[in-house]
C-alpha positions in Angstrom: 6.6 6.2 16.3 5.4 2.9 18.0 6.5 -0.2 16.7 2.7 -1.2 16.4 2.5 0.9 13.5 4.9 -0.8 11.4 3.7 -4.1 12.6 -0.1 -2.6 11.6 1.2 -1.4 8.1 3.2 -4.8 7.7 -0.1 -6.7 8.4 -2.4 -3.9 6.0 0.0 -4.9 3.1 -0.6 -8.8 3.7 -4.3 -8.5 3.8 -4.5 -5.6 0.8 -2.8 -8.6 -1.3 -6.1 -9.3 -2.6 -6.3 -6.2 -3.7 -2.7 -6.0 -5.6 -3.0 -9.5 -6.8 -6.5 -8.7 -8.0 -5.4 -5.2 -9.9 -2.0 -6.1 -10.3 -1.8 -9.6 -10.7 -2.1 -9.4 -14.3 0.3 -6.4 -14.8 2.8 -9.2 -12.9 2.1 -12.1 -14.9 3.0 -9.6 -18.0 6.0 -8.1 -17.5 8.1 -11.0 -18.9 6.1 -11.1 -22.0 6.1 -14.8 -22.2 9.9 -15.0 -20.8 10.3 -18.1 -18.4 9.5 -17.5 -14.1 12.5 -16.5 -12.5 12.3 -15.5 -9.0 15.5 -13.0 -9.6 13.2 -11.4 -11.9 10.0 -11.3 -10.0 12.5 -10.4 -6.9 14.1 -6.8 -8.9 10.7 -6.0 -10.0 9.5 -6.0 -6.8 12.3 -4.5 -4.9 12.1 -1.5 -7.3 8.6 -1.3 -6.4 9.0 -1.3 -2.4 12.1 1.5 -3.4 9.3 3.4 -4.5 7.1 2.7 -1.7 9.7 3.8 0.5 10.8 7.1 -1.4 7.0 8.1 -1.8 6.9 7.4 2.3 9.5 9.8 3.3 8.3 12.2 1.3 4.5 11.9 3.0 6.5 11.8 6.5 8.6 15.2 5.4 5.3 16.9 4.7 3.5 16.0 7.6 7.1 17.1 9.8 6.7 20.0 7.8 2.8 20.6 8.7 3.4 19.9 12.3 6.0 22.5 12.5 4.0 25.0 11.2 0.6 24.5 13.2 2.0 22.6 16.5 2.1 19.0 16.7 -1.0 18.0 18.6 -3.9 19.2 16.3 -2.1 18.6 13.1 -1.2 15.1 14.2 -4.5 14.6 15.4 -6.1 15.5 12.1 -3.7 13.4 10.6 -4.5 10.1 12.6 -8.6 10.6 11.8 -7.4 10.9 8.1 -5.3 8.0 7.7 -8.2 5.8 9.8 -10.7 7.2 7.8 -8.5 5.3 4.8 -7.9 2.1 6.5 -12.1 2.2 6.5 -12.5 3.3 3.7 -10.0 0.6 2.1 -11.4 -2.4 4.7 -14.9 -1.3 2.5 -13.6 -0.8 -0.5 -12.3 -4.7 -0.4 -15.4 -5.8 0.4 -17.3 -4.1 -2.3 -19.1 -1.9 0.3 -17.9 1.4 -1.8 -15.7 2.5 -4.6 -14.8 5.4 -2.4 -10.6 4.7 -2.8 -11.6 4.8 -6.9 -11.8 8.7 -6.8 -7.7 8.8 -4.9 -6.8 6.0 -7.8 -8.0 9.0 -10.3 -6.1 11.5 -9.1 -3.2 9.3 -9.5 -3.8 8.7 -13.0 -2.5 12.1 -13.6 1.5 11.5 -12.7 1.3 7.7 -14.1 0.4 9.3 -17.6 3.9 10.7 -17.7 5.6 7.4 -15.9 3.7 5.0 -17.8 5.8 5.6 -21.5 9.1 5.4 -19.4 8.4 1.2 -18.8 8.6 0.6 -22.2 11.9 1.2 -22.3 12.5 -1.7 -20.0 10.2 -4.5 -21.5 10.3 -7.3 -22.3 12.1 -7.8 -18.6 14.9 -9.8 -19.6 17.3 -9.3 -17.1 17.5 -8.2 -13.4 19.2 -4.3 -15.0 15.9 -3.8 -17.2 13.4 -5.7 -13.8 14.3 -3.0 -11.2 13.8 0.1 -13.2 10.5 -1.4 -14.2 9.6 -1.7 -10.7 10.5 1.7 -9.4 8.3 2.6 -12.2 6.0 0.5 -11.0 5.8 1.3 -7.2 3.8 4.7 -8.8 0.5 2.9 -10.1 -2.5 4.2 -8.6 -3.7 2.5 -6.2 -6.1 3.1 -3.1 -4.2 0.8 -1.0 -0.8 2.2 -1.3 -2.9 5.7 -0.6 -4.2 4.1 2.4 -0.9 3.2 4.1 0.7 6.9 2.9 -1.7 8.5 4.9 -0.4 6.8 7.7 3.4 7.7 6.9 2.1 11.2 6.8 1.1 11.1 10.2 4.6 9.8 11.4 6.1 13.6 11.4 9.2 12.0 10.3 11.1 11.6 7.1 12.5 8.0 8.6 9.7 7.2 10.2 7.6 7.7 7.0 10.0 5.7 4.4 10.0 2.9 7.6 6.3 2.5 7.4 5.8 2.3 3.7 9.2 -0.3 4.1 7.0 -2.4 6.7 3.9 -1.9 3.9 5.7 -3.1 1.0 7.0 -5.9 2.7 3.7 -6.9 3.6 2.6 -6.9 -0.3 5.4 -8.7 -1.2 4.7 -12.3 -0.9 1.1 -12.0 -2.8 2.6 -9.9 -5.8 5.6 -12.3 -5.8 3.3 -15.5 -6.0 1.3 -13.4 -8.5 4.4 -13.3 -10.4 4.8 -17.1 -10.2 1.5 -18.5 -10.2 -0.2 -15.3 -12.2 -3.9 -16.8 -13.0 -4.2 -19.2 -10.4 -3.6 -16.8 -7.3 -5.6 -13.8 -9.1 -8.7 -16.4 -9.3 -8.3 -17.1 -5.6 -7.8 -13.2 -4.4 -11.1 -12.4 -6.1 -13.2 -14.7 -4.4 -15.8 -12.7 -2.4 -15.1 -14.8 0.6 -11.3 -13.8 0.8 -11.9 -10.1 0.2 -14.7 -10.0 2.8 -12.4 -11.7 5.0 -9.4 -9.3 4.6 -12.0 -6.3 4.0 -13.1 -7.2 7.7 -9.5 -7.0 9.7 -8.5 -3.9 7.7 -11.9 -2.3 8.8 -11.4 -3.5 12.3 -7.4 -1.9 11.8 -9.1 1.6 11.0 -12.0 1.3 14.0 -9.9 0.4 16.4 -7.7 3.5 15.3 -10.1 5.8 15.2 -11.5 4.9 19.2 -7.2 5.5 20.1 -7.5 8.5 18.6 -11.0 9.7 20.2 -9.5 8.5 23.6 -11.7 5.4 23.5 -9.9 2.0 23.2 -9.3 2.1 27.1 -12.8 2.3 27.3 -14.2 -0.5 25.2 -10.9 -2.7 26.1 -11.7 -2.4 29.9 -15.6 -2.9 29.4 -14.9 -5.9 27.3 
């Protein structure tokens, strides 16, 4: 797997931060229920979450091991690369409110956070770092287009390792919005919904998913050496 994809899915998670902070921001703000800021908090909520990211990674990476072994590597993978592009432009217009195309994947998600959901009640209010992580492995399952967007590119890794790696490299991308969202809560979510940042960050993820799609048709040579 090239280290460019981890440094691609590292980036993707930076620039989705509007998107988290925008969606999430106020699910961060809330966990505490009115308990002080504490960054060992806001920290075990979102290391539970990245756990998740992780676990939900490997398990995208086995199944796409598991595909490629069964149909041969090369047209499998190659399906696999148009589909997690396709994503990546899909998610680069989703943030700039080109289309509500990702809103369909969020759905579908809906159906396993039904049953998660009544679990984090257990754990709030977050009082102590024991009760934050559990909420955050709960957590890291939300629905959400732009965690489906980086899966389908741990899916194309073929690898167990690989996979949990990349949605590592993603997580850690999101972190520093959703921990500021934690922090700052309203004042960040204000700024990540301007239209001007989410163009902006709608714009490099949509260049991300172009620029993969042309590597996978055999093209960036091409337009690299005609540039």
């Amino acid at each position: 797997m090239p280290e460019s994809s981890y440094l691609a899915l590292l980036l993707i998670g930076l620039l989705g931060g509007t998107h988290c902070v925008g969606m999430c921001g106020g699910i961060v703000g809330a966990l505490s229920m009115g308990a002080p800021a504490s960054i060992a908090l806001h920290l075990a909520y979102n290391s539970g979450r990245i756990v998740s990211y992780a676990t939900a990674g490997a398990m995208a990476g086995a199944l796409g091991e598991a595909g490629m072994a069964l149909s041969g590597q090369w047209p499998v993978r190659t399906v696999l690369y148009l589909l997690a592009n396709a994503m990546l432009i899909a998610l680069g217009l989703y943030l700039m409110g080109v289309t509500r195309a990702l809103a369909f994947s969020e759905r579908c998600g809906q159906k396993l956070w039904r049953h998660l959901q009544p679990l984090s009640r257990r754990y709030l209010p977050a009082r102590t770092v024991a009760q934050a992580f559990p909420l955050g492995l709960l957590w890291g399952w939300l629905p959400c287009g732009l965690v489906y967007s980086a899966l389908a590119t741990a899916l194309t890794s073929g690898s167990t390792v690989h996979g949990a790696g990349l949605m590592l490299a993603f997580g850690v991308g999101t972190l520093p919005n959703l921990l500021l969202a934690g922090l700052l809560a309203a004042r960040l979510q204000a700024y990540a919904m301007k239209p001007g940042v989410r163009l902006a960050c709608g714009l490099l993820i949509l260049g991300f998913g172009i620029w993969g799609l042309l590597g996978v048709l055999g093209l960036a040579p091409q337009v690299l050496r005609s540039g």
